[in-house]
C-alpha positions in Angstrom: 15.6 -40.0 -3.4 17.2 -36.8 -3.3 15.6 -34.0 -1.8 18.8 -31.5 -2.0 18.2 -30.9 -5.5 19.1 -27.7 -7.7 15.0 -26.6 -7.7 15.4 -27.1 -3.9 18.5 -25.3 -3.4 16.6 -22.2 -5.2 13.7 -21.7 -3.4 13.3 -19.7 -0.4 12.6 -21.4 3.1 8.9 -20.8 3.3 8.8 -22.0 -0.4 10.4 -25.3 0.7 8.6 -25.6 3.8 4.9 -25.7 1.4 6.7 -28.0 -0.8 7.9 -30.4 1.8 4.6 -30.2 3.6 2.7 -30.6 0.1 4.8 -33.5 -0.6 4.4 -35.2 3.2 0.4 -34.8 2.4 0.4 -36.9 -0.7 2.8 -39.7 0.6 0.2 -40.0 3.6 -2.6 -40.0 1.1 -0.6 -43.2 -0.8 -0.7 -44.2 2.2 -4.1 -44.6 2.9 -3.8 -41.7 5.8 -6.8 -39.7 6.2 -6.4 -36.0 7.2 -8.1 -34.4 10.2 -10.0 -31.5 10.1 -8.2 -28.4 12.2 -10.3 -28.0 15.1 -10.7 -25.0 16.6 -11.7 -26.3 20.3 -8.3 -27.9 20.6 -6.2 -25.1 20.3 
């Protein structure tokens, strides 16, 4: 898979950063992953 493509290459760095972080929520959601609530006590 190659994640250096033109439509990568074009987009700004905060652009790429919500793609790649869009992207690392649905493989974890194939995976069967589920996502934690933010909490606010922990920060």
């Amino acid at each position: 898979m190659t994640f250096e493509s033109p439509v990568l290459q074009g987009m700004n760095p905060s652009e790429r950063s919500n793609v790649i972080a869009q992207l690392a929520i649905v493989l974890l959601q194939a995976a069967g992953v589920q996502a934690r609530e933010a909490d606010d006590e922990q920060l």
